[in-house]
C-alpha positions in Angstrom: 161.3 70.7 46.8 162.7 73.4 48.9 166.3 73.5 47.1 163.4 74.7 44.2 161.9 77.0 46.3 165.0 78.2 47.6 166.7 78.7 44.0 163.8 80.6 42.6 163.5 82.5 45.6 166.8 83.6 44.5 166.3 84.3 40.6 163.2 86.6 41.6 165.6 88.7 44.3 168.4 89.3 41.0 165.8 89.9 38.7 164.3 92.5 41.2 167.8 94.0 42.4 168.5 94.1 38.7 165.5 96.1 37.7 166.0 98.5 41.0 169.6 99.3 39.3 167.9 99.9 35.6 165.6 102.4 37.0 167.8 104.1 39.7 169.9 106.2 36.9 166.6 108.2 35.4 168.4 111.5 33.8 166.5 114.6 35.1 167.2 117.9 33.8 165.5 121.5 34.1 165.7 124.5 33.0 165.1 128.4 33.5 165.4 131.6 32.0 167.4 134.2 34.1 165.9 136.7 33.0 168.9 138.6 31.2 168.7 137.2 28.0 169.9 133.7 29.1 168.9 130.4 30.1 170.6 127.8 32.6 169.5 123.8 32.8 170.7 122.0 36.0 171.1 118.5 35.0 171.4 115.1 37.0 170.5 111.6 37.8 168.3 109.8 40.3 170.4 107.9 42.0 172.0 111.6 43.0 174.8 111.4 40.7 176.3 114.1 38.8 175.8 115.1 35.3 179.0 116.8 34.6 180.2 116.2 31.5 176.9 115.2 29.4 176.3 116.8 26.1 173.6 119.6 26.1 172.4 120.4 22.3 170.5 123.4 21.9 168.5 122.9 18.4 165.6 125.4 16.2 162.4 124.0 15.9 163.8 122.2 12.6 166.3 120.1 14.3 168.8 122.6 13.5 171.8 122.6 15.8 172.0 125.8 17.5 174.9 125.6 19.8 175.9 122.3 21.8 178.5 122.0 25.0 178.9 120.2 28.2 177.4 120.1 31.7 180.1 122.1 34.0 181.3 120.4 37.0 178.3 121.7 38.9 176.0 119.7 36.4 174.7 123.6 34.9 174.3 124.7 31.4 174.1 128.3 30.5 173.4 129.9 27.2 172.4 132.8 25.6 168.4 132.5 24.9 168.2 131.7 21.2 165.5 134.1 19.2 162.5 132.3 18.0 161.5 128.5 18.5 164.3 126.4 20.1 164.5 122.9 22.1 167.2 121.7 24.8 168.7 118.4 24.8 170.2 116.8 27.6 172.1 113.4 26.5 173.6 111.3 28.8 173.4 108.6 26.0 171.0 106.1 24.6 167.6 105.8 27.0 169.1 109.1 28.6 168.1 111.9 27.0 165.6 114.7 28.0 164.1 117.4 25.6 162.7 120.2 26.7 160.5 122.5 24.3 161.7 126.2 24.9 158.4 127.0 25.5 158.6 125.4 28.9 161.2 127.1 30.0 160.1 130.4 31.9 161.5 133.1 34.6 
């Protein structure tokens, strides 16, 4: 009876570690307009890692891409403020991915 206890004791502590490790990459990214005519986004993780080198997509309110590039290797992404309706897309890949309506970006 305890060898049982003791083994599912165990399969509850992966399962839990294994779940702490899922959640402990969330993708954060925000941006703000500088106020000359372009915008930066500061991107990174929750588990404080860098996001240098994730795609950025900058697309119209169509899904039209705009411009695209690359965190720098201070995890920042600047770019001349599209006229009109636009959206930024930060994609660290599948599940990590953050759009931002460029109405919520402000000075």
């Amino acid at each position: 009876m305890m060898k049982k206890a003791i083994v599912c004791l165990g399969i509850i502590g992966m399962l839990l570690t294994g779940a702490g490790l899922c959640m402990a990459h969330t993708p954060l990214c925000s941006c703000y307009d500088n106020g000359d005519a372009t915008i930066t986004c500061e991107g990174g993780f929750s588990d404080g890692s860098s996001a240098a080198g994730v795609q950025v997509r900058v697309e119209d309110k169509d899904g039209n891409l705009l411009l695209k590039g690359k965190m720098d290797e201070f995890s920042e992404f600047t770019f001349d403020k599209p006229s009109g309706s636009y959206k930024v897309i930060f994609d660290a890949g599948e599940g990590h991915q953050i759009e931002i309506d460029g109405k919520e970006i402000f000075e």
